[in-house]
N, C-alpha and C positions, 0 to 999 in steps of 0.2 A: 471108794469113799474119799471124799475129801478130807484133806486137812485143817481141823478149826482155825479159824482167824484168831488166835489167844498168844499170850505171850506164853512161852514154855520156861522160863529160867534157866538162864545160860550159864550165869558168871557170869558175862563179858558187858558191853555197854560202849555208849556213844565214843570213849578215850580209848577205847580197843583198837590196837594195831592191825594190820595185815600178819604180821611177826605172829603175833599176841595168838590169833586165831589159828595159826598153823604150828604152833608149838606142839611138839611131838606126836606129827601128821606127817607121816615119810607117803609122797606122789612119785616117788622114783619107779620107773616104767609106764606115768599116764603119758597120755599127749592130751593139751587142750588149746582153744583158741582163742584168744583177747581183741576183738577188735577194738580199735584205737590203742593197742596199747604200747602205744613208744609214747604219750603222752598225758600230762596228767594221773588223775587217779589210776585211767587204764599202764600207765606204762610203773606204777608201782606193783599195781597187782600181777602185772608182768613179773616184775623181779621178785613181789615172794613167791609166785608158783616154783621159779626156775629154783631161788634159793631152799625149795622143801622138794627138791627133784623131778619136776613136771618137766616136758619138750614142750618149748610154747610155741606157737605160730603167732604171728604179728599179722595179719594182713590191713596193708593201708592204701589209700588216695596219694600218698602219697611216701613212694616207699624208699626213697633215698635219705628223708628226713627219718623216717623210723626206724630205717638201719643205724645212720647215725645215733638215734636214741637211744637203742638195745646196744650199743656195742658194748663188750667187757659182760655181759651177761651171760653165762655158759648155757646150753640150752635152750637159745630163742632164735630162734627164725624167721623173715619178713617173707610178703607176699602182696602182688598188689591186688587192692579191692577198692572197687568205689561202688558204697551201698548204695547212691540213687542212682544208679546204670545196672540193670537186671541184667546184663550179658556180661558185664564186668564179675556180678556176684555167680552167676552161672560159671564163668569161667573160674574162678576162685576156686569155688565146690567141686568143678571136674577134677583141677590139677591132685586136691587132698586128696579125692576119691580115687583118682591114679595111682598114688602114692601109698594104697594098701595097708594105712593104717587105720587103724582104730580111735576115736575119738573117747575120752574120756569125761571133759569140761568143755561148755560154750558157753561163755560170759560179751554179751551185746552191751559192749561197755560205751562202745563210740555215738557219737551223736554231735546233733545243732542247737543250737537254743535261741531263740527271740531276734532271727536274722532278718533281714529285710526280705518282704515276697519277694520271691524265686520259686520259677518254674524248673521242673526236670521231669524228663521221661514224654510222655504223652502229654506234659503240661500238669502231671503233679503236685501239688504243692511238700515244697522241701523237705519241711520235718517229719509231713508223714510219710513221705518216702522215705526219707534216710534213716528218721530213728525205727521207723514201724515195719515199714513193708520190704527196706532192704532184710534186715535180719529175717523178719518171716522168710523172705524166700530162700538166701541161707541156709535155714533148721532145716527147711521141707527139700533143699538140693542135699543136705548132708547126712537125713532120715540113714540112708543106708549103713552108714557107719557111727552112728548115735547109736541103734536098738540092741547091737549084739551084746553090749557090756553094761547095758544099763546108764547111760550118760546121766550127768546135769545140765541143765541150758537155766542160765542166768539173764535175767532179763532187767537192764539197768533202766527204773523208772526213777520217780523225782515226787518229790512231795508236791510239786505242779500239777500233779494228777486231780486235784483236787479243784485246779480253774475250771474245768468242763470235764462232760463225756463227751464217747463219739455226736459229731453234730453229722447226724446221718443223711438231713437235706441239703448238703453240703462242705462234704467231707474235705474235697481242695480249695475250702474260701475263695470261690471263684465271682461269690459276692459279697466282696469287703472282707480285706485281709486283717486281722488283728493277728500282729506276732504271737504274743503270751497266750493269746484264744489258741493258737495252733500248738505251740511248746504244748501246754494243758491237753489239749487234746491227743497230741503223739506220745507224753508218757502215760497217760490214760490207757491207749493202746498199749503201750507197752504191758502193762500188767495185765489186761483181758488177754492179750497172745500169749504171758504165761500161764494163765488160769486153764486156758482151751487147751496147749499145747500139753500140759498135766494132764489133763482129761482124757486126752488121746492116746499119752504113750505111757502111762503109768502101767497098765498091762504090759510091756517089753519093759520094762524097768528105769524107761527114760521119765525122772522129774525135772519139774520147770519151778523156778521162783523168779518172781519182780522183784525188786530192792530198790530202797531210798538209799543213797550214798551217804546221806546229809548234806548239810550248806558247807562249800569246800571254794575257794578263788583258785581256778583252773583257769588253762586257757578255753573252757567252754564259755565265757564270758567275751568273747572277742567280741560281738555285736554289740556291745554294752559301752558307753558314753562313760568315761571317768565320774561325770557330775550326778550321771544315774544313779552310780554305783552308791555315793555319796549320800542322796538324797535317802538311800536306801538304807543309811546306814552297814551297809557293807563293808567300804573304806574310809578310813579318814582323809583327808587333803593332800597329803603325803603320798597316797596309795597304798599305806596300811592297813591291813587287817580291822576292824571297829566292831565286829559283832564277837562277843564269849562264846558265843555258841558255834562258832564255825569253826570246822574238822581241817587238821590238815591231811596231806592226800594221803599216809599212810594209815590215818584212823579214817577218811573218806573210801579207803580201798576194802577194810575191815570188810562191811559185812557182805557185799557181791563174794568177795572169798572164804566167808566163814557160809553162804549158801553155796558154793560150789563144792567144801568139800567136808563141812562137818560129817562125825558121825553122830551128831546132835539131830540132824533132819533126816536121821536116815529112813527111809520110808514114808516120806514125808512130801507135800511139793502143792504147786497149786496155790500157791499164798503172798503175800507183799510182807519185806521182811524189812525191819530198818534197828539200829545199832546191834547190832548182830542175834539180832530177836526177832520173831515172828510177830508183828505189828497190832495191834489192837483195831478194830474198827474205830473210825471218827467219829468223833461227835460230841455234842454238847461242851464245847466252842475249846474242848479239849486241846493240848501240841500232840501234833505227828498224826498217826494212825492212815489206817487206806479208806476211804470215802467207797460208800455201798457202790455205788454207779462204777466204780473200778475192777469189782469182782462179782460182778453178776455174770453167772454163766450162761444164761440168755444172750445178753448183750458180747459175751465172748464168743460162743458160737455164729453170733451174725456179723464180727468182727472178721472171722475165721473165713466166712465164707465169701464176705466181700473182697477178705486178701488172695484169696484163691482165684476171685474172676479178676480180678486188678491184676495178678503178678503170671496167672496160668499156671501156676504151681501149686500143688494139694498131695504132698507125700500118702497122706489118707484117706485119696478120694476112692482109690479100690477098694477097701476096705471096709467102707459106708454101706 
């Protein structure tokens, strides 16, 4: 059975910490893995796992910088991964899997936003390789030591989700690239590959959630023009902060870490979460919520399966 789209009543809310959510939650003997996290939001939710007792792994594109990140962190480990190279993320999963331990937490916190077209892999387009189809193949190389303990796999979407669904006659804008059409489309993914990936392993006790961060000034912004930003009301001329409502990265880290490790969701999963609550459907021109085309498990299922012939990897195709 799925989990309703409703908010459940937490306590907590948009001003909630990473701190705030793990207050008296001892993770001493998990292991989980943060990608991206020596930077941004990911490299805060790095430090509260490590700070509530978790063995975190880092893997990055670029791992000298994220060592220097993590340094002084007790607890955290780098590793290299570059999601849009499927033998880099293969190799990644082998090394863990070598390494005989047990996974606890996967939070797919890394990602691109609104870059200039760029091709990778077979001529991909970027975002939905890097934010979508790297992590897919990831979970599905790492199945083996996900199911015995019951994992979480966090799946970091965006309130972007809500620009497009999958555009299925043209999944790599290979006719006229619109950046934001694509960011829109690859956190959209993002939450269908949590919806399906629930669906799948809820039986071994593995759940999955999407999650909105909220609006946070990260270096995920790097494609982004100062005067954009501006126009956008994002910063002021300065390069201040200008909108009340934007999170800084320890309350932007809150709720990916309050869906990895509450025992608020326990038994729970399959759903788009945002300030540390289970999100409400959109609509009627309401803030926030996850837009129907995001959690339809039709459209997840044929998400699933297009990532399966895209990437050749399907932890559950024996199983089917």
């Amino acid at each position: 059975m799925t989990t309703p789209q409703h908010r459940i009543g937490t306590g907590l809310g948009a001003r909630s910490t990473a701190d705030d959510v793990l207050d008296g939650i001892d993770l001493s003997g998990s292991t989980a893995i943060v990608t991206g996290g020596y930077s941004g939001l990911g490299l805060e939710t790095t430090r509260a796992l490590a700070a509530a007792g978790a063995r975190v792994v880092v893997p990055a594109r670029r791992r000298a910088a994220a060592r220097e990140a993590v340094e002084g962190i007790d607890g955290v480990e780098t590793d290299d991964l570059d999601l849009s190279d499927l033998d880099s993320v293969r190799g990644f999963a082998e090394r863990f899997l070598d390494s005989g331990r047990q996974l606890d937490i996967v939070i797919g916190n890394a990602g691109i936003m609104a870059c200039p077209e760029t091709r990778v892999g077979p001529g991909w387009e970027a975002q939905f390789a890097t934010n979508h189809l790297g992590h897919y193949a990831l979970i599905n190389h790492l199945w083996p030591v996900l199911a015995p303990g019951g994992a979480r796999v966090v799946a970091v979407s965006s309130g972007a989700h809500g620009i497009t669904g999958i555009r299925w006659d043209d999944v790599h804008f290979e006719h006229g690239y619109d950046r934001w059409q694509a960011y829109g489309q690859a956190k959209t993914a993002n939450v269908l590959f949590a919806v399906q990936l629930d669906a799948l392993g809820r039986d071994a006790g593995v759940r999955a959630f999407a999650v909105h961060p909220g609006s946070i000034l990260t270096p995920l912004q790097r494609h982004l023009a100062k005067e954009e930003m501006v126009e956008a009301g994002w910063i002021d001329e300065q390069g201040h902060p200008a909108d009340p409502t934007f999170k800084t990265p320890e309350q932007g880290a809150a709720t990916q870490v309050w869906a990895a490790t509450s025992p608020q969701v326990a038994g729970m999963g399959g759903v788009y979460c945002e300030d540390c609550d289970i999100a409400e459907q959109a609509g009627d021109g309401s803030d926030g919520g996850v837009n129907a085309h995001a959690t339809d498990p039709g459209e997840a299922a044929r998400l699933w399966a297009l990532s399966a012939e895209l990437t050749g990897v399907d932890a559950f195709a024996a199983a089917e």
